[in-house]
C-alpha positions in Angstrom: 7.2 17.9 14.7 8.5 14.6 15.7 11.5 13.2 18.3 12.9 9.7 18.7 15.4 8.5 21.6 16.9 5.1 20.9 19.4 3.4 23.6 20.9 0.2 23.8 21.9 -1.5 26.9 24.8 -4.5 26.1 23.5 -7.1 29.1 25.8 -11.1 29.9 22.6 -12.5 27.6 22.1 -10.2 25.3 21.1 -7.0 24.0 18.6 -4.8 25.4 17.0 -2.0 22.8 14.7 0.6 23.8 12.9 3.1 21.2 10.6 5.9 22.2 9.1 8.2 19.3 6.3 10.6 19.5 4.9 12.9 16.6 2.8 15.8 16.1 1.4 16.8 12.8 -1.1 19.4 11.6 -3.3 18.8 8.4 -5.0 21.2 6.3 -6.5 21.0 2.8 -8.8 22.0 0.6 -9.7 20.4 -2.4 -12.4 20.8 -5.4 -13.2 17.1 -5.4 -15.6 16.9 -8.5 -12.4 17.5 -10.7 -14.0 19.5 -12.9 -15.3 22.9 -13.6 -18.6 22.2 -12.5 -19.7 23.6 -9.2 -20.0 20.2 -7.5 -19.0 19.9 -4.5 -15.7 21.1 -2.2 -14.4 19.4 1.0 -11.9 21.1 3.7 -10.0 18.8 6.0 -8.5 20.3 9.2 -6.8 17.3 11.7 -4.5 17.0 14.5 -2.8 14.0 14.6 -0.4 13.2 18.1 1.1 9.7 18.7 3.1 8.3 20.9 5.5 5.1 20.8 7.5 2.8 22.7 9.6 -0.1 22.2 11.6 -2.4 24.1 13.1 -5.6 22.7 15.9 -8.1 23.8 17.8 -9.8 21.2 20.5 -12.5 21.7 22.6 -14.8 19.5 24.0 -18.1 20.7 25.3 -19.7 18.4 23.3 -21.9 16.0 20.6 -19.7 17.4 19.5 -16.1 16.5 16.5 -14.3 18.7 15.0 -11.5 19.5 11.4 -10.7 22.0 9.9 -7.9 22.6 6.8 -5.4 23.9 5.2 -2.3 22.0 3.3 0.4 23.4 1.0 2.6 20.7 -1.2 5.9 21.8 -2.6 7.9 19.1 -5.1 11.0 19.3 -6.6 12.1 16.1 -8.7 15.8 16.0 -10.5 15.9 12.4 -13.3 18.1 11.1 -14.5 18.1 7.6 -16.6 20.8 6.2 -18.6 19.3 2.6 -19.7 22.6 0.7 -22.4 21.3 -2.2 -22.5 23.8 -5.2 -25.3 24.6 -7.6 -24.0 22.0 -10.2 -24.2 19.1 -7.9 -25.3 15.7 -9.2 -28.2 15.3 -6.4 -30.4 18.0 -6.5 -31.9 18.0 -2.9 -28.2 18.4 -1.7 -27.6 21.8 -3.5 -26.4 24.8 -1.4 -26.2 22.4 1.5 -23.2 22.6 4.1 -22.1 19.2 5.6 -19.9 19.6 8.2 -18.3 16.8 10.6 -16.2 16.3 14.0 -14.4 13.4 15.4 -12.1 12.4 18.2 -10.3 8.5 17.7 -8.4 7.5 20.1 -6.4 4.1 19.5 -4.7 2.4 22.3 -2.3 -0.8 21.2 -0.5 -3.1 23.3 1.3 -5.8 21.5 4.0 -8.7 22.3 6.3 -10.1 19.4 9.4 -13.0 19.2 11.2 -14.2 16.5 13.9 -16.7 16.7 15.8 -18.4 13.8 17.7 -21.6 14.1 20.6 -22.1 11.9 19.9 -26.5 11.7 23.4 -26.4 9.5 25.1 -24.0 7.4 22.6 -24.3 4.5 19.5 -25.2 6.3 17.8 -22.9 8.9 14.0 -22.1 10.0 12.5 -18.7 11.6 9.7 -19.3 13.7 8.2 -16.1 15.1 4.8 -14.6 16.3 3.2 -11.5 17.5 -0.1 -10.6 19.5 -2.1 -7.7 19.1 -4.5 -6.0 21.5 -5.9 -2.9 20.1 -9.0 -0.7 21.0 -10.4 2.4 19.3 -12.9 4.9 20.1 -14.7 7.7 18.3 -16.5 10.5 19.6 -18.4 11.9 16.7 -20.7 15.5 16.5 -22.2 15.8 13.0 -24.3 18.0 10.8 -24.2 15.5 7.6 -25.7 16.5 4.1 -29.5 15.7 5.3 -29.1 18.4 7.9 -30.1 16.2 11.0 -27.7 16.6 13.3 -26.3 13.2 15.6 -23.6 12.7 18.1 -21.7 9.3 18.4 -19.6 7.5 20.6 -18.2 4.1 19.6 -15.6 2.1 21.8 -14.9 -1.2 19.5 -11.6 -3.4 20.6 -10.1 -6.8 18.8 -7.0 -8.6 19.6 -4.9 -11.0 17.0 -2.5 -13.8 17.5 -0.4 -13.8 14.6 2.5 -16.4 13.6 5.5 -17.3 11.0 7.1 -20.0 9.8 10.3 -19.5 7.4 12.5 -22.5 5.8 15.5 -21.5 4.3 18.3 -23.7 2.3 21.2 -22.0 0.7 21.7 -25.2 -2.1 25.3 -23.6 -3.2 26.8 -20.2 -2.7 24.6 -19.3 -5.6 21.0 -20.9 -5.1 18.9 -20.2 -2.5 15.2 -21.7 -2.1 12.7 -21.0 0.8 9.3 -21.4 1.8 7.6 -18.8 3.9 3.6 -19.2 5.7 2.3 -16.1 8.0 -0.8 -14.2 9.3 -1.3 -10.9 9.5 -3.7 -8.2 11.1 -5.2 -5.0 10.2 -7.7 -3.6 12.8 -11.2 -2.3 12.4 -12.1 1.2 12.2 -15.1 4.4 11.0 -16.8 5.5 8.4 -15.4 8.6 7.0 -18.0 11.3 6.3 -20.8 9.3 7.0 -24.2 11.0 6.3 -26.4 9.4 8.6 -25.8 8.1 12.7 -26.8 4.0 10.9 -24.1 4.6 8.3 -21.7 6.4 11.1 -22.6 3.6 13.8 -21.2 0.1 11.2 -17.6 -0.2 12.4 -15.8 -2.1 9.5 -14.2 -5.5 10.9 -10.5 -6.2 10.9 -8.8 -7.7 8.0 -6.9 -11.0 8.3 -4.4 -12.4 5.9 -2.8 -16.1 5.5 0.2 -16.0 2.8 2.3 -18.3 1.8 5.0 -18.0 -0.7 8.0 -20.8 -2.0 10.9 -18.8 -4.0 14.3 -19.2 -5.1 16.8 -17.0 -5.6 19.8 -17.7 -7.7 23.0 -16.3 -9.4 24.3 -17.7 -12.6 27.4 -17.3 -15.6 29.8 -16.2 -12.6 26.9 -13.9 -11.5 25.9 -12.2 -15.0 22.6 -13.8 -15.0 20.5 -13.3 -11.6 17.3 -14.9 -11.6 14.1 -15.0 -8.7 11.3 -16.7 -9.0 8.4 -16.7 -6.2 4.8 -18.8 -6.6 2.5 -16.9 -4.0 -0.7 -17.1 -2.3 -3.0 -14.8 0.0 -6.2 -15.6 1.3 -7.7 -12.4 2.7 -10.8 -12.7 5.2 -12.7 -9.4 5.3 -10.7 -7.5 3.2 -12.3 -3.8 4.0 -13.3 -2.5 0.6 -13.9 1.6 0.0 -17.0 2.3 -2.0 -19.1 5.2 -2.9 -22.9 4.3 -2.9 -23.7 7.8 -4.2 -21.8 10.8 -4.5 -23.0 11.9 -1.1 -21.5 9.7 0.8 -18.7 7.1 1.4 -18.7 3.8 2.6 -16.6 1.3 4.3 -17.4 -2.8 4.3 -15.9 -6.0 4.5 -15.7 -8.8 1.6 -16.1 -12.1 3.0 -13.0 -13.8 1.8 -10.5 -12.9 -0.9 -7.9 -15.5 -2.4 -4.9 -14.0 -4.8 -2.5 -16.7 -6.3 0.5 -15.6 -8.4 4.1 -16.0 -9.8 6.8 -13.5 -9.6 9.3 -13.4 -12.1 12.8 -11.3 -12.2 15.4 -11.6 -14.6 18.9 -9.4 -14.5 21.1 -10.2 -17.3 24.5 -8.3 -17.4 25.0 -8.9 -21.0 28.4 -6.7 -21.2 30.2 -4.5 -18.7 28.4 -1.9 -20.5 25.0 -3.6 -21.2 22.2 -4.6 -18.4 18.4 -6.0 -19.1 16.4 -6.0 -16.5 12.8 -7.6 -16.5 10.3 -8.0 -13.7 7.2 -9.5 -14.1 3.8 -10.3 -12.0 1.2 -13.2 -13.5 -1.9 -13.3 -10.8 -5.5 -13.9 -10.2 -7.2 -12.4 -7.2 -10.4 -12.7 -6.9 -13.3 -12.4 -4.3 -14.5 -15.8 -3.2 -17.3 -14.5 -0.7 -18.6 -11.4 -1.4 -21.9 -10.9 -1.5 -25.4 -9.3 0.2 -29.0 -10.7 -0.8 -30.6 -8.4 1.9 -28.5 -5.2 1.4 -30.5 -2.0 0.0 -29.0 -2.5 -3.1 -28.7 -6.1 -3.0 -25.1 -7.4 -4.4 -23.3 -10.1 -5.6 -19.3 -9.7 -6.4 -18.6 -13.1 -5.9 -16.0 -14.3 -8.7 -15.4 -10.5 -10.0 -11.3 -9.5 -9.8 -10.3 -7.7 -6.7 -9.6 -4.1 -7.2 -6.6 -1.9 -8.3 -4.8 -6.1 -8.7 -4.4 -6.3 -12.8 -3.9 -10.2 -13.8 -0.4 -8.9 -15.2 2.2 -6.8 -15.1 5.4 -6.6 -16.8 8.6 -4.2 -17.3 11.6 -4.1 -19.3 14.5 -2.3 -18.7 18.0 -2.2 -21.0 20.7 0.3 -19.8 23.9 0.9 -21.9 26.9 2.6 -20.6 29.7 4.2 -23.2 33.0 5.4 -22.1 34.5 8.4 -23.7 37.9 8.0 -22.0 39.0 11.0 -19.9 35.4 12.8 -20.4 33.4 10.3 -18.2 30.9 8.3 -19.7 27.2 8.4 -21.7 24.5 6.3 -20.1 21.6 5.4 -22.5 18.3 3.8 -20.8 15.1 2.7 -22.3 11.8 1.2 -20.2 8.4 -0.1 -21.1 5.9 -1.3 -18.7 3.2 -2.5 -19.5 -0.1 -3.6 -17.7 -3.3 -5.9 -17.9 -7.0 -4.4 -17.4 -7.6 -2.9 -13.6 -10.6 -2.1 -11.8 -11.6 0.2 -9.0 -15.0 -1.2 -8.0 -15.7 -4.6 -6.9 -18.7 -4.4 -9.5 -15.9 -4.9 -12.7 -18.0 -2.4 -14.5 -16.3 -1.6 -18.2 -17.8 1.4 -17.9 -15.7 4.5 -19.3 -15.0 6.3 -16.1 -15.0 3.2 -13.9 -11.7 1.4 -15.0 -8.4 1.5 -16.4 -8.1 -0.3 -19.8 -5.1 -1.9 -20.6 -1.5 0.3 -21.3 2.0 0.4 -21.8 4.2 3.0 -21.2 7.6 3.8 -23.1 10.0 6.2 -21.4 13.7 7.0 -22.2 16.9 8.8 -20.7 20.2 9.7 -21.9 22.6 10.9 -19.3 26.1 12.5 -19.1 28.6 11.2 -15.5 31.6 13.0 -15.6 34.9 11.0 -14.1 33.8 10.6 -10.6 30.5 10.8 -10.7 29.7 13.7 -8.7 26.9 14.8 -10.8 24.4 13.5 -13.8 23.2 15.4 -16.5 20.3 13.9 -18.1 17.7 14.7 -20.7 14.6 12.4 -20.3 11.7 11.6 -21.8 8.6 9.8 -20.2 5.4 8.5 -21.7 7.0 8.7 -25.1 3.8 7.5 -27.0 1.3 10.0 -24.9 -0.8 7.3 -23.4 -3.6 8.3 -21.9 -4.6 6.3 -18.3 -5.6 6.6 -15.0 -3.8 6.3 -12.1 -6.4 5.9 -9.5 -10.3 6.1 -9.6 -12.7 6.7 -7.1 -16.1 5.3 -8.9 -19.3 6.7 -7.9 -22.0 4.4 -7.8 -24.5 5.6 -10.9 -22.6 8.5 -11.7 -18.8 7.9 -13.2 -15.5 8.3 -11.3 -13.2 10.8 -9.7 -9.5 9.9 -11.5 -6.0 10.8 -10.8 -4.8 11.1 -14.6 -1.3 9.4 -14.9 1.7 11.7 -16.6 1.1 12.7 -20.3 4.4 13.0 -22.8 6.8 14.3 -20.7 10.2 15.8 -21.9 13.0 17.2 -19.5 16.6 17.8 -18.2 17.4 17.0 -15.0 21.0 17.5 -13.1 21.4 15.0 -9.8 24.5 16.3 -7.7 25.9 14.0 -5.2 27.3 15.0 -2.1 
């Protein structure tokens, strides 16, 4: 269940805003997570996850000058026990038949105090200067039986705070051209290993990950608004990005890569050929890469240094043409073809081209032709996705010396669907 209470005071200076939200949620699954028909292994997740939120911000505008301040309140209890139940067909024979199971209690406590104000310098020039900072602190009470059978508790109390600013230049060139430059930071905190099978593994708390980005755009509107196009040049340098591996398939793992740096272009193009005709195309050209990543003294040693970052393909691109017919009293037909298309991506910070481990390059071709009465109340469509039965992943969870875990993307799909609007 969940409840929020909003209420807005209207004060000589301003405007006084305070929101108060608290959520309770129960989680239960159970999942074969070998994939296969092989008696691997099964894991059974039970949590109970309460959290409560409050808000209260004053915002003001006086003239040339827009603002807003604020303080945040977050409290969250989290009850989880996972049971690991190891069949016959397991990949690590001294693990057969064994029962793993694991309990812990995190509590995260998070204070945090925010501005933003924007100054409007004239009507086509302004700059938005804001901040926030974070204090956050996080403890977990753990009471394990892990695959090795020797049991451990755990109690781990870790805290971090984070000062992070903004900085945004704006300049509307003509009613239809607008450029900006934007520079911020921002904060993810620390945590816990999830089903870690031993109290060293269980005791490393992963460090927080900090991000610098930058990004200079513009947006613009052109042929009395039939041609839209944005453009965005972008950069992120990420300083201990936490990274999700799987050393073995007993066990996951949770660590930090020294420093990652992603530069890139954005590219999107809407073309309003005819009333009846639209193109739309999107397209991402990056390279992210980890710059420091590497352990000479780790058991195994590594060195990622230089390898792509995971699930970031160098490029992605998508097409979209949409033709609308009228048929005069009867409504109109809607005609829509897509392709997308993507570069290599990897799921381990290893790059291995390893069948199993990665997702080759694909494209994907999907179509839909759709009936809208005079109104538009409702759609009739017949649709058809994956048109060329590509075969790709969507995700991977590689498993170091072993293959991956993969969530299969749709095959050749081919349906009607009616959308009613109310």
């Amino acid at each position: 269940g969940a409840a929020t209470g909003r209420v807005e005071w209207s004060l000589p200076f301003g405007t006084l805003t305070s929101i108060t939200a608290y959520r309770d949620n129960r989680f239960h699954r159970l999942q074969d997570q070998d994939g296969t028909e092989a008696d691997g292994y099964v894991l059974e997740t039970r949590e109970h996850d309460k959290t409560f939120s409050q808000e209260l911000r004053l915002s003001g505008d006086t003239g040339s000058l827009n603002w807003i301040t604020g303080l945040y309140y977050y409290h969250n209890d989290t009850e989880r026990g996972d049971v690991v139940a190891v069949g016959n067909d397991f990949v690590l024979a001294p693990y057969r038949g064994v029962t793993a199971r694991y309990h812990n209690d995190i509590t995260t406590e998070s204070y945090a105090a925010f501005g933003q104000a924007t100054y409007h310098f004239t009507d086509a020039f302004s700059t938005t200067v804001g901040a926030r900072y974070t204090s956050e602190q996080k403890t977990s009470d753990q009471d394990t039986i892990p695959l090795t059978l020797v049991p451990y508790t755990l109690h781990l109390d870790p805290s971090w705070t984070s000062f992070d600013p903004a900085i945004t230049f704006t300049y509307q060139a003509t009613p239809d051209v607008m450029a900006y430059f934007s520079a911020r930071q921002g904060f993810k905190s620390g945590g816990f290993q999830s089903l870690p099978n031993s109290p060293v593994i269980a005791s490393i708390v992963y460090d927080p990950e900090r991000v610098h980005s930058y990004e200079l755009g513009l947006k613009s509107r052109w042929l009395d608004e039939h041609l839209q196009v944005n453009l965005a040049l972008f950069r992120a340098e990420m300083n201990d990005q936490q990274i999700l591996t799987l050393p073995s398939a007993a066990f996951t793992f949770i660590n930090n890569a020294g420093k990652t740096v992603t530069n890139g272009l954005d590219l999107s193009v809407t073309a309003q050929i005819t009333p009846q005709f639209r193109v739309d195309w999107n397209s991402t050209l990056q390279r992210a890469r980890f710059e420091e990543y590497a352990c000479s003294t780790c058991t195994p040693a590594y060195n990622y240094n230089g390898n792509q970052q995971i699930r970031s393909p160098d490029f992605q691109t998508s097409l979209v043409a949409e033709y609308t017919q009228p048929i005069g009293q009867l409504g109109d037909v809607r005609l829509r073809g897509e392709y997308f298309y993507q570069s290599e991506e990897f799921f381990d910070p290893a790059n291995q081209k390893t069948r199993g481990y990665y997702q080759p390059a694909y494209g994907l071709v999907n179509a839909r032709i759709s009936y809208l009465p005079p109104g538009g109340q409702w759609e009739l469509s017949l649709y058809g996705k994956n048109l060329t039965n590509e075969e790709y992943f969507r995700n991977i969870v590689p498993i170091a010396g072993v293959t991956g875990v993969g969530a299969p993307g749709d095959p050749l799909t081919v349906g009607v669907a009616l959308n009613w609007r109310m």
